[in-house]
N, C-alpha and C positions, 0 to 999 in steps of 0.2 A: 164554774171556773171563777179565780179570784182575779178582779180587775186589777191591772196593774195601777199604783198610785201616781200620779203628775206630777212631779217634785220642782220645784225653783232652787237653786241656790245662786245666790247671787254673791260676786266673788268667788265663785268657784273654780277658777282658774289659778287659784293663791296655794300657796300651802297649806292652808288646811283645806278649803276649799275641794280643792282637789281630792283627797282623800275622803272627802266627804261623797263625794260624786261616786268613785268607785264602788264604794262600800253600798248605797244606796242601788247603785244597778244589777252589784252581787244579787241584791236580795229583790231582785225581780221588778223593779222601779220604772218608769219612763223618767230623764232625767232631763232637765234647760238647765243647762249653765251657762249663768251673764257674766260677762267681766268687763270691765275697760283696759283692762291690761296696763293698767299705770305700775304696779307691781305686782301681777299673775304672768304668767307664762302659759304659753301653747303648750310648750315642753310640758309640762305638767301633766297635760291630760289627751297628749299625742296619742296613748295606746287606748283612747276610747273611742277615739273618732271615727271606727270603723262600725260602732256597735250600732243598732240601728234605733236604739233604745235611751241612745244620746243625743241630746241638741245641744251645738255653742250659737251663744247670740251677743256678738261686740255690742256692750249697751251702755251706760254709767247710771247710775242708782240716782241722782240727783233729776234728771227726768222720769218720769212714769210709766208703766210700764203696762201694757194691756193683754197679757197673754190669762190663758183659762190652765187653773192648777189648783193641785190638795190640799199642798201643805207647802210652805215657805220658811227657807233656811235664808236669814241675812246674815250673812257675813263679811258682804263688801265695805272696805276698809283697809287704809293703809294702816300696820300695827303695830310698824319697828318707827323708832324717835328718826332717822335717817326719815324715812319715806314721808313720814306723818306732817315733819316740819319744813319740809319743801316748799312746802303750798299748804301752810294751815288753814288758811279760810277754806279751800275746798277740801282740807280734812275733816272741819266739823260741818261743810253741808254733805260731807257723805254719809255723814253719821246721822244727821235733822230730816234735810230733805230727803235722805235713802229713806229713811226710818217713816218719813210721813207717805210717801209712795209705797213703800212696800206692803204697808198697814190699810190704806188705800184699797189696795191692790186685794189685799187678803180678805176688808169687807166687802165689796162689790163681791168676789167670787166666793166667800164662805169659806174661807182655807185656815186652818191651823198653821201660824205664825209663830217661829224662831227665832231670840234677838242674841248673836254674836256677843255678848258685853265682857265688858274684862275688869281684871284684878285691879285695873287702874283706878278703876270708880272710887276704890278705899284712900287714893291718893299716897300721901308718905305714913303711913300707920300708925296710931297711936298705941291701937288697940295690936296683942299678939298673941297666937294668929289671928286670921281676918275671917269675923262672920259673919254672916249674912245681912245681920241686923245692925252691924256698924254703919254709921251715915260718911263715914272715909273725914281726912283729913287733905283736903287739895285745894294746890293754888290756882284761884279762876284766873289770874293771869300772866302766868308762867307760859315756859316758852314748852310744856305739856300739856297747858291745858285745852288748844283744838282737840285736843285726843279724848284727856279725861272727862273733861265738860259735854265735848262730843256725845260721847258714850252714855253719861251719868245723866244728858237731858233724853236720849232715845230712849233708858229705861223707862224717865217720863212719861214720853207720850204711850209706851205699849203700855205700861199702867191707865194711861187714862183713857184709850182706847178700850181697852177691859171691862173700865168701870163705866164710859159712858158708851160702846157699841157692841158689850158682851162678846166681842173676842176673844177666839179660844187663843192666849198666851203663853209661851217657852221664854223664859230668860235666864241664860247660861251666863256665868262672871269667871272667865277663861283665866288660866295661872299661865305664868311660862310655860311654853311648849316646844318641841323641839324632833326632828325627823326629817325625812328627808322630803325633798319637796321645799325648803327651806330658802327661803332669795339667799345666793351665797354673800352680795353684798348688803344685808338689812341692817347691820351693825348692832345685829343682838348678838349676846354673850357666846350663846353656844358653835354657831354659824362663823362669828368670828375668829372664834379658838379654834377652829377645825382648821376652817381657810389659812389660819397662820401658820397652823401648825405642820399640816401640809408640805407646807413651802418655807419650812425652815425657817420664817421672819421670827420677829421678837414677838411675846403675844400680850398684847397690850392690859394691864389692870388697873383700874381706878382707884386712887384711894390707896385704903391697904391690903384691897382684897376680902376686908372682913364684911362685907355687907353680902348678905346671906340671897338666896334664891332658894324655890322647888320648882323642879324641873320634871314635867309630864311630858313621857312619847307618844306622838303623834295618834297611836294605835288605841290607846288608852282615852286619849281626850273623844274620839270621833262614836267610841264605844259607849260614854257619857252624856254624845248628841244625840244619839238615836234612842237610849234608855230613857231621858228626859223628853223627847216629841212621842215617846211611847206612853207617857205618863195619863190618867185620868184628868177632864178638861176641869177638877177644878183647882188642882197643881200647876199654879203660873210660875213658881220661884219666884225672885233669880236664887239660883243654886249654884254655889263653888263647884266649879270644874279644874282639880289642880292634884298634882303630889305632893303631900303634906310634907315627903322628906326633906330636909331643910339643906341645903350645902354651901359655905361660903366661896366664891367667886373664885378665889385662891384655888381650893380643895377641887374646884372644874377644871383651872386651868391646868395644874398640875396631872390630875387625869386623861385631860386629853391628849399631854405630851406623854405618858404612859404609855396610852394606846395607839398612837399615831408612831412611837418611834422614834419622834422628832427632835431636832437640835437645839430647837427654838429656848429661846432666854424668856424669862419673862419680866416686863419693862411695866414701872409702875408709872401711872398717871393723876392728875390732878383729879377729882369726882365733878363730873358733870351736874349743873345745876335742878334742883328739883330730883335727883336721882334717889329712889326710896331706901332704905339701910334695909328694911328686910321688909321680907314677901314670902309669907308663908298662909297656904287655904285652911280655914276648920272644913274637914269635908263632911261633918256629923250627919249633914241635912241629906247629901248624893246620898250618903251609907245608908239612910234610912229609907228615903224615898223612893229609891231608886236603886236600892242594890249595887253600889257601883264602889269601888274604890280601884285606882292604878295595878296593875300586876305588873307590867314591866320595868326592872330595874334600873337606875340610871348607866350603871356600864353595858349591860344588853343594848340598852336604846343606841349609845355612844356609838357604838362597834356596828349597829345598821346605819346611823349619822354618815360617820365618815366614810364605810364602805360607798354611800352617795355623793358626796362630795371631792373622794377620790376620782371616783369613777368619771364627773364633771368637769375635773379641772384636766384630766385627762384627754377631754374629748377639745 
């Protein structure tokens, strides 16, 4: 009989989180999920809390953490600009001190280690698209950079962690993502244009709408997590986890008043500061290493989006 694996994820109470949880207990797991709940939700992972094979544990990643486990998924992080800048300074110790306890954490018990990173690290791009070995373009002190700096020193330390404690290392650099499970208020693109569109408001665009996005569903991206923690220990990455298709801002909003039905106008805005003109992943390295590229399409994913977000604002 095959033991079942001990899994962490910490922020698992989040949108992806969450999904990450499920999919992991699908496939016969014992599952701890940490959150603080500063942006995760119970709601999220209400229909697991029966299973016996689940654990929640209200914790915050900036303290340490002492439980016995395999393998550790971080993901804890606020990772819309709304939540991030609330409270930056304990956005980037969620990012440092998460990052030095969970690593912490992973050598004391011998566990294969997961780092959350994102597309941000590349900052506003020079380079198009963004790969792996670009060193990014960001500003250290913008009102983004608890986030990017955040992010771009915990690759850091699980690098140096690697090289000076032979840790077995995963590091993911996440693209826009989008699905349900989503905080309806994060004030990302997709979650916003739903929510507006919904409810008939104006749906707000920056700019002229021409600053580009790829937009990965949810189902896609967690299929990428588990393919990459599946990988040989001496494949650390970090590896682009994103959909290459490129769509301008505009070309969403207008999609989503398509599919939604809606009345809604769309109302043009000033561009927010540090805000990237495009974001687009080379996924070369996933396609190789990992056999991985997005199957679902950006209006499939849409039409499961909203059908959650209807169904929310419903309730």
């Amino acid at each position: 009989m095959q033991l079942r694996k001990r899994i962490l994820i910490t922020g698992g109470a989040g949108f992806l989180g969450s999904h990450l949880c499920e999919r992991l207990l699908n496939e016969g797991n014992d599952v701890l999920c940490v959150d603080n709940f500063f942006t995760g939700s119970k709601d999220n992972i209400l229909h697991l809390l029966d299973n016996p094979h689940f654990e929640l544990m209200r914790h915050d990643v900036t303290f340490p953490l002492y439980v016995e486990v395999d393998e550790i998924y971080n993901l804890a992080c606020p990772a819309s600009p709304i939540h991030y800048q609330f409270d930056p300074v304990q956005t980037t110790k969620t990012s440092v001190h998460g990052a030095i306890n969970m690593l912490g954490l992973a050598k004391r018990v011998k566990a294969k280690i997961f780092q959350a990173s994102t597309s941000e690290v590349y900052g506003d791009p020079l380079v198009h698209p963004q790969k792996e070995d670009y060193w990014g373009h960001v500003n250290p002190v913008g009102i983004r950079s608890c986030y990017d700096e955040g992010k771009r020193c915990a690759e850091t330390l699980f690098f140096d962690y690697y090289r000076q404690h032979k840790l077995n290392i995963k590091v993911a650099r996440i693209f826009n993502t989008y699905g349900p499970h989503m905080h309806p208020h994060d004030g990302r693109v997709v979650s916003n244009f739903i929510v507006q569109a919904l409810q008939n408001q104006p749906i707000t665009v920056y700019g002229q709408g021409q600053q580009s996005r790829s937009f990965c569903y949810v189902d896609d991206l967690i299929e990428g997590f588990v393919r990459l923690m599946g990988t040989s220990d001496d494949f650390t990455g970090p590896v682009n986890l994103g959909n290459p298709n490129e769509f301008t801002i505009l070309e969403l909003a207008e999609k989503v008043i398509a599919l939604t039905g809606s009345r809604s106008q769309i109302e043009f805005k000033p561009l927010p500061s540090d805000d990237p003109l495009q974001r687009q992943p080379d996924i070369s390295l996933a396609k190789e290493k990992l056999g991985w590229q997005p199957s679902i399409q950006l209006e499939a994913g849409l039409i499961k989006t909203i059908a959650y977000f209807d169904n929310l604002l419903k309730r």
